[in-house]
C-alpha positions as CSV (number, residue, x, y, z in Angstrom):
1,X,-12.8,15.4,-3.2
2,X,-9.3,15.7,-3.6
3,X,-8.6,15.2,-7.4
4,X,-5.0,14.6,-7.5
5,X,-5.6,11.5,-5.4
6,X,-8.6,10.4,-7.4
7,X,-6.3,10.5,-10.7
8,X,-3.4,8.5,-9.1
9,X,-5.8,6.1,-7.7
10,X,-7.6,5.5,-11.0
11,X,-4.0,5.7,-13.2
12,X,-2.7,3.1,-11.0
13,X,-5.3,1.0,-11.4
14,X,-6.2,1.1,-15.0
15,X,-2.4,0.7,-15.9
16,X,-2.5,-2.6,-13.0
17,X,-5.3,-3.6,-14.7
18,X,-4.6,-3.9,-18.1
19,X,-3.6,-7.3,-19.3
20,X,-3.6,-9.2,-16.1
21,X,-5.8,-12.1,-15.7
22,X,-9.0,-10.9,-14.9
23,X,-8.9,-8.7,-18.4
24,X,-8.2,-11.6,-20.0
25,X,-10.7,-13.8,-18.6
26,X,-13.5,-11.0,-19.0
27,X,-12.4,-11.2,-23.2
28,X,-13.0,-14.9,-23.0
29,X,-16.1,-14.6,-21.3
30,X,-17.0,-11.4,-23.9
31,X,-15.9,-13.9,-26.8
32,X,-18.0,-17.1,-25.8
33,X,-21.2,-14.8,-25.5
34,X,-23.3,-12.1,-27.6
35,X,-24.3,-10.6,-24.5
36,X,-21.0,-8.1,-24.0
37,X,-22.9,-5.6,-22.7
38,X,-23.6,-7.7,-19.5
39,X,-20.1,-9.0,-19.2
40,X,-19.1,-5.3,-18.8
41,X,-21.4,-4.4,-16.3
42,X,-20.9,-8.1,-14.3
43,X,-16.9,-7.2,-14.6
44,X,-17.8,-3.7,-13.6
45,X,-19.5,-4.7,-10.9
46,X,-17.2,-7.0,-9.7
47,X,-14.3,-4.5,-9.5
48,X,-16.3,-2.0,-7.7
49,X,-16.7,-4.6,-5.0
50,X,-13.5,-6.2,-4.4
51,X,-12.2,-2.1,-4.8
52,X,-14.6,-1.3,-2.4
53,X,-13.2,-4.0,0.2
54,X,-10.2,-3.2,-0.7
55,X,-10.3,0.6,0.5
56,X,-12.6,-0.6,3.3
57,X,-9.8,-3.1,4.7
58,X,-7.4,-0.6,3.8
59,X,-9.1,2.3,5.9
60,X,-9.9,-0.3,8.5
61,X,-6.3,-1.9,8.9
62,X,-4.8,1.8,8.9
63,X,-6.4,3.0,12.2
64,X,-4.9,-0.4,13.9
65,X,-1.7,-0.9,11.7
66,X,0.7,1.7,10.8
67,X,0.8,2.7,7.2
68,X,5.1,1.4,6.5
69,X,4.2,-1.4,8.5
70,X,1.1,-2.3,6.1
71,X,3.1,-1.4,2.6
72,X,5.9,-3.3,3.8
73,X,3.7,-6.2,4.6
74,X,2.2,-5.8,0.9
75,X,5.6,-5.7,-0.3
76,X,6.9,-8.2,1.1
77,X,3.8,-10.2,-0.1
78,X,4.3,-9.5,-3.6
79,X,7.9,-10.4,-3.0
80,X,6.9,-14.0,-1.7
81,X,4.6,-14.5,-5.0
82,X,7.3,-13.4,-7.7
83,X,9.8,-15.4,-6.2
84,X,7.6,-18.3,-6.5
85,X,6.6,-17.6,-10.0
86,X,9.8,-17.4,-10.8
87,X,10.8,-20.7,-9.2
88,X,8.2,-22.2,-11.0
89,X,8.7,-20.8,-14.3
90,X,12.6,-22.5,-13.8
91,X,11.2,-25.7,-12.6
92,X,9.1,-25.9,-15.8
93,X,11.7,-24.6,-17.7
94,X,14.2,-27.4,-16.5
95,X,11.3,-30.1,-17.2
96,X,11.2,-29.0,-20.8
97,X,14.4,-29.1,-21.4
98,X,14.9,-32.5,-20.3
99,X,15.3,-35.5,-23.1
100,X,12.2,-38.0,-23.1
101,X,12.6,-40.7,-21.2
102,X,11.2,-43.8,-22.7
């Protein structure tokens, strides 16, 4: 196992990770139930899996797809969706700081 890889994989994740959506959501769950020990190991779970697809795809797209052309297609894809949030975060922006119409 080549270790310098494994600890840039898991920093990268663990720092992605952290206070995103799915972190949150797993404290709400965590907070609605006395069972936290089986939140963690659902939300464990969970990430193994969609990690696992996620190498698996990746491994998988990589033998068809050339690597640039695959990090510029992810790119380019988180491009599309912070432009958008963006956008929208104007538009609502815009709507609040209209006057009430009555």
């Amino acid at each position: 196992m080549q270790l310098p890889l494994l600890a840039s994989t898991f920093a990268t994740v663990f720092l992605a990770e952290l206070g995103d959506k799915t972190q949150l959501a797993i404290v709400t769950i965590s907070g609605t139930s006395s069972r936290s020990g089986a939140v963690f190991a659902g939300s464990s779970c969970a990430l193994v899996l969609a990690s696992l697809l996620g190498a698996g795809a990746g491994g998988s797209l990589s033998a068809v797809i050339p690597t640039n052309a695959l990090q510029l297609a992810a790119s380019l894809g988180f491009l599309v969706i912070g432009i958008r949030l963006v956008i929208k975060a104007g538009q609502a922006e815009a709507a609040d700081s209209e006057p009430p119409t009555a």
